[in-house]
N, C-alpha and C positions, 0 to 999 in steps of 0.2 A: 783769603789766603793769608796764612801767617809769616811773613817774612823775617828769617833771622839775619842779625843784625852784623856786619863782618867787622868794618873798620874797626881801626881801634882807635881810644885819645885817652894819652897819661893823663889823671883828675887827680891834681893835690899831691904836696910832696907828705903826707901825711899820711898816702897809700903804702904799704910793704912794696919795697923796690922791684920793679919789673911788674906788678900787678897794673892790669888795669882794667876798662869798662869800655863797653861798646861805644860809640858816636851813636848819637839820636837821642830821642826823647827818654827811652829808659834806661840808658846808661849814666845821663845825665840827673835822672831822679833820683836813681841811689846816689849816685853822688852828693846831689844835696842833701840826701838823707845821711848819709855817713860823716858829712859836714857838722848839720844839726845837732847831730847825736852825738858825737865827740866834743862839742864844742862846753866851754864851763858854763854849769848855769844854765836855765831853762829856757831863755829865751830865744835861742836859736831855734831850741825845737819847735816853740810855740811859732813863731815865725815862720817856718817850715810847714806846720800844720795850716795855718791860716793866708799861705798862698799857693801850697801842692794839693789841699782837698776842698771839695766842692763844698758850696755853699751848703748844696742837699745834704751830701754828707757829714758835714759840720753839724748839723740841724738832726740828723740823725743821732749820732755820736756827738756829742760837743766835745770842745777841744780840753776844755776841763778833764773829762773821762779820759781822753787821747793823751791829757798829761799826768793820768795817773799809771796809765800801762807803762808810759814811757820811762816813771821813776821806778818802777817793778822790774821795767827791763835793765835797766844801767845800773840798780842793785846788785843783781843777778850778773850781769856782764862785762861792768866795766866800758873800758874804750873797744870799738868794734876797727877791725885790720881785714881791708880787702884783700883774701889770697889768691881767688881769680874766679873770673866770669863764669857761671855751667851753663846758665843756657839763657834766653833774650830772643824776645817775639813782641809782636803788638798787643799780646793782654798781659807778659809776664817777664819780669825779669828772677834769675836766680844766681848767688853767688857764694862762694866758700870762705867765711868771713871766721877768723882768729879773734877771739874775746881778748881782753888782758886777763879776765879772772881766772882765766882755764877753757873754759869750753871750747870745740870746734863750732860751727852752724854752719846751716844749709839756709840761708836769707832770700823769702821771695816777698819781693812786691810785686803785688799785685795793682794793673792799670784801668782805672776807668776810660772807654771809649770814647772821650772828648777831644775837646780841641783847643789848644794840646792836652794828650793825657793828663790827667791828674790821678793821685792815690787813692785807690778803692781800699785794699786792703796788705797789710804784713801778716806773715807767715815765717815761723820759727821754728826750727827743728833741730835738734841736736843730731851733729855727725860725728857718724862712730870714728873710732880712736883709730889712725891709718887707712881707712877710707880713702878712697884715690879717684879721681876722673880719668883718669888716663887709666885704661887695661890693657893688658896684651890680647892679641888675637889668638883662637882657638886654634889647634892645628886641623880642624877637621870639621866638617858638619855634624856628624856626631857630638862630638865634644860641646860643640856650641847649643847644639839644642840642651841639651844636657845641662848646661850650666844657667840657659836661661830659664829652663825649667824648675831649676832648683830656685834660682833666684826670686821668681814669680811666685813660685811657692810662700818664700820665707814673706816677702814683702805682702802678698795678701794676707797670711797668716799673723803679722804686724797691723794689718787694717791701713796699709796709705799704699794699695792698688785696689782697685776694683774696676774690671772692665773685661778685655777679650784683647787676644794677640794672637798672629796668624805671620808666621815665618817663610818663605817660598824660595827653594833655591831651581830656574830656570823655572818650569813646568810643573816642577813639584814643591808640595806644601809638605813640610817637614814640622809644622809645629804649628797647631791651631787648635786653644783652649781660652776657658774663660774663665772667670775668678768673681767671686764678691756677689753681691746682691745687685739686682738691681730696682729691687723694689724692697725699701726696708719692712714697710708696714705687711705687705702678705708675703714676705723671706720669701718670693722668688728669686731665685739665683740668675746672674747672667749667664746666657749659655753664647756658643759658640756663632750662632744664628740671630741674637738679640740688636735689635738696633739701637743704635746710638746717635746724639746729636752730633752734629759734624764742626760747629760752628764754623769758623771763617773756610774751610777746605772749601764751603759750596764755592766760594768765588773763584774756584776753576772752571767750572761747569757754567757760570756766565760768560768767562770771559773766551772758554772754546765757545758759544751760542755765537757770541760779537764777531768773530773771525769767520762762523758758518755763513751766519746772514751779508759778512764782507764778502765770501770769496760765490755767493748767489746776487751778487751786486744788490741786493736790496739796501745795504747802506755802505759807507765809506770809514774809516777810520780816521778821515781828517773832516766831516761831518760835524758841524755844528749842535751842542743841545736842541737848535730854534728848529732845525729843519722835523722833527720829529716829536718834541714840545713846545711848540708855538705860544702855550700857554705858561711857559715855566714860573713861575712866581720873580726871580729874579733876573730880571732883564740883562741885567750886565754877563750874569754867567752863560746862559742864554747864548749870548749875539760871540761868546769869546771861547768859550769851552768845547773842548773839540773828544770825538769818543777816544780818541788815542790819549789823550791827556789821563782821561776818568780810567785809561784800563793802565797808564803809567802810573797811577795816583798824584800825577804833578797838577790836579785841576785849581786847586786853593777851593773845595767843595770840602764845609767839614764833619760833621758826625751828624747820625740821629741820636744818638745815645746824648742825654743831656738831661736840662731841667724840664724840658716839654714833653719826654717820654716817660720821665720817671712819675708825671703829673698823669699821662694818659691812662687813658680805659688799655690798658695793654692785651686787654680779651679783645678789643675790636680791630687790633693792628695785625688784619691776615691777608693786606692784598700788598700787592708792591706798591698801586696808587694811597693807601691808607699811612704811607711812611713818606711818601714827600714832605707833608704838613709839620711835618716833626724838625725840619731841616734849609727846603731849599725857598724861602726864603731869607736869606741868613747870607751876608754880606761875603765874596771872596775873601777866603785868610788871605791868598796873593794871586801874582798874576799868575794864568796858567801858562805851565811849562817855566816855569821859573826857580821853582821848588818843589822839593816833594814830601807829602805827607801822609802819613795813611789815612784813608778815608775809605768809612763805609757807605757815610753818603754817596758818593763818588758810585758804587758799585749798586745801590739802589735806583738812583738816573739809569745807568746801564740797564739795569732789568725793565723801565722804564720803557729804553731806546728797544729792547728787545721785543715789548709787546707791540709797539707801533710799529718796525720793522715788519715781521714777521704776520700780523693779525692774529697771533695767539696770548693767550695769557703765558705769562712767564714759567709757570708749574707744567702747564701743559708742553711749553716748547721744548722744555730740557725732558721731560720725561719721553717726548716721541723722539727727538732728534738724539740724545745723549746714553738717555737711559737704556734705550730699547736696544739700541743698534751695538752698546755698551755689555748686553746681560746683566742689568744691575735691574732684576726686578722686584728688589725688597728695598730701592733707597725711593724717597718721598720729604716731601714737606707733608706737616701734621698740622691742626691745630690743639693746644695745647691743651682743651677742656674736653678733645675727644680723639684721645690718643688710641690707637691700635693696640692686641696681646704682643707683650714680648720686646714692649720698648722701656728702654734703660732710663730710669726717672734719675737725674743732676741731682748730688747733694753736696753741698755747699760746708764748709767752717764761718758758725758766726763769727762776730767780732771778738778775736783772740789775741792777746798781746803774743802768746807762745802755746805753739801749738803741742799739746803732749798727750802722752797715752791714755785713751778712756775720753779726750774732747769728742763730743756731740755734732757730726754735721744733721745738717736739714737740706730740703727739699726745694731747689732754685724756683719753683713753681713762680713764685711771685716776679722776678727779676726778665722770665723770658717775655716775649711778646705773643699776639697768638697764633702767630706763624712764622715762621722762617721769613726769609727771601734771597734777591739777588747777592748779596752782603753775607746772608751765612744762616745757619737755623735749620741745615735741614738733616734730615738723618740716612742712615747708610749701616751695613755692615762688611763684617772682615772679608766676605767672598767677593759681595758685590767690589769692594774699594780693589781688590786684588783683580776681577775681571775689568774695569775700569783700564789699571796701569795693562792689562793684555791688549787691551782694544785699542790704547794707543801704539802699543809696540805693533800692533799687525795693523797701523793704521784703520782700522774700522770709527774711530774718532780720531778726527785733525786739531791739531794746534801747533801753533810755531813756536809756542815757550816752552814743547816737549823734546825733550833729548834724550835719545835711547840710551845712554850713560849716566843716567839719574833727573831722578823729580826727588821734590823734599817740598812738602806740604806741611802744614799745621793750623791747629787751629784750635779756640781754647776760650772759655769767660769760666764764672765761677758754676760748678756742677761738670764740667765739661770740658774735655781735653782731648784731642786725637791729632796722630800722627800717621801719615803715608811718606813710606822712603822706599823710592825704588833706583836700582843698577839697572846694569847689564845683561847677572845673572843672577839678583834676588830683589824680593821685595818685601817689605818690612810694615806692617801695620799695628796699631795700640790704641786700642780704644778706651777711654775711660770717664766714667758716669763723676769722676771726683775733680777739684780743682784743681787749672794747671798747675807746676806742670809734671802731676801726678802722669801724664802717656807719656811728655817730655825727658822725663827723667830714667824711667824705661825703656824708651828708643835709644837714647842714649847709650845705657847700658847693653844694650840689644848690638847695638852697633858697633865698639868698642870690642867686642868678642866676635862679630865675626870674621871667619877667615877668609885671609886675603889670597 
């Protein structure tokens, strides 16, 4: 589950007055990046590069390379002016940043999964001339379909949407269409039924399993890792980490995403037990319940705690307990070398200092793993996600962090981005095979218009 990020904290009197950035790790990344990059001279940047990106990534990219985008870019730009935050989750941050040479932009960075984030990747886009985050609301459902209709239009028609959206005001779908390809090589088109990868969303779907198997007393929420991994690899986290910690993210448990995965056989990582090794021997960042950090490790234990709870494999529990009872009988984990028709292949931007008309994405194939899990990876589509948010308004699925006056989910790496937001009286979903936060940026706008 993608968490956006609320707080705010003024960064630098350097910022345009009243602008500011989220609290947490990706508010404070651009900030050092807008540091860096302002600052005279190169060495801030280089400095910046050779303690925000990974080793791997370095070794990928060397910083050399990274500082030739960087002079292309401040060519081109000048000093960069934060005019305000659009949007901030755990793979992405985006922001409306004033060049001095003229241009407006649209500035995302992009996070790798670590601990703590570090930079995967920037993302440049020029915004048009009066462009606004702030919309007014439609006076009507009408109107609103209408305009998001047209909008979705233009923006496929531009090439930075490609996916499926599905609008529902109470009972009724008022807007469910698809756009773009989802297979470039055989121009399969997305259709309105096409699944898509869900990333971080699945960690909903664990974390209602944890509160099933609590309120069947099979386990407790203040339950120890030991009682149910006896064998944990890391003793300390073990005897001190409790399942309420792992579903607060306050465990100090920190990624698998790192140098051990990006090293691994990624075709063999399809069980939930095959993604321990990647992680949990690996010392607490802190104590738990002391801090909180996102962690997908944290949500892979869980799926862990689920198979030994339960006697099911983890695929299988959510698909009988969740899925069924749910009507969601087209969402699944896959693995990746033997994908089903009709599922939406992730295409990625390589490494681009600025991103522009006619750039080339490719195919995440290499970056995923070869199956989902408790943590995120699995796929779904527009009806199923939309019977999902019903099944909890008519309680047919329980959870306690559901409130019939809105859910707000996300979820997002490179190839893959989706959003679920529901009320009251609508529910809003955006699927999309491109990088965040390509659905991000469309819910947005999606939301923004309708009416209140």
């Amino acid at each position: 589950m993608s968490h956006l990020l609320g707080a705010m904290l003024i960064v630098g009197m350097w910022l345009q007055a009243g602008a500011r950035l989220p609290e947490g790790p990706a508010g404070r990344l651009m900030a050092a990046y807008l540091e860096a990059f302002n600052a005279p001279g190169e060495e801030a940047i280089k400095q910046f590069f050779a303690k925000h990106v990974s080793e791997e990534e370095r070794a990928r990219v060397p910083i050399e390379t990274r500082l030739a985008r960087f002079r292309e870019m401040r060519e081109r730009l000048g000093r960069l002016e934060l005019v305000k935050t659009i949007a901030s989750s755990d793979s992405s941050i985006t922001a409306h940043l004033r060049s001095s040479n003229g241009p407006n932009l649209e500035f995302t960075l992009e996070l790798a999964s670590t601990s703590p984030p570090m930079l995967r990747g920037i993302r440049v886009e020029d915004r048009e001339e009066g462009e606004s985050d702030g919309v007014e609301p439609k006076a009507n459902d009408e109107e609103w379909v209408a305009a998001v209709g047209t909008y979705l239009d233009q923006a496929a028609a531009r090439d930075e949407f490609s996916g499926a959206v599905l609008l529902a005001r109470g009972d009724k779908v008022v807007l469910e269409k698809a756009y773009g390809l989802a297979d470039k090589t055989s121009k399969a088109p997305n259709r309105a039924d096409t699944r898509f990868n869900l990333g971080s969303i699945n960690k909903i779907f664990t974390n209602i399993a944890i509160h099933q198997l609590a309120a069947q007393g099979k386990l407790s929420l203040d339950d120890k890792i030991s009682r149910f991994l006896p064998d944990y690899p890391n003793r300390d986290a073990a005897a001190k980490v409790t399942v309420k910690h792992l579903l607060s993210m306050t465990s100090g448990i920190g990624d698998f995403f790192g140098e051990r995965y990006e090293q691994a056989q990624k075709e063999k990582v399809k069980s939930i037990s095959a993604y321990l090794p990647l992680f949990a021997d690996k010392p607490l960042e802190f104590e738990p319940g002391t801090r909180s950090r996102y962690s997908n490790g944290g949500y892979i234990v869980l799926g862990a705690i689920i198979e030994k709870a339960s006697g099911m494999d983890y695929y299988s529990y959510v698909k009988k307990n969740i899925y069924l009872p749910a009507g969601m009988s087209q969402s699944d984990w896959y693995e990746k070398d033997h994908l089903p028709p009709n599922m939406a292949i992730g295409y990625k931007y390589q490494d681009r200092p600025m991103v522009r008309p006619g750039d080339e994405r490719r195919p995440n194939y290499e970056s995923l793993p070869g199956k989902g899990s408790s943590a995120g990876g699995g796929y779904s589509t527009l009806r199923d996600l939309l019977s999902f948010v019903q099944a909890l308004k008519q309680q047919k699925v329980f959870t306690p962090d559901f409130h019939a006056d809105g859910l707000g989910i996300a979820g997002g790496a490179p190839g893959m981005n989706a959003i679920l937001d529901s009320g009251r009286d609508y529910v809003i979903v955006v699927l999309a095979n491109y990088d965040p936060p390509t659905a991000e940026k469309v819910a947005r706008q999606i939301r923004g218009w309708r009416p209140r």
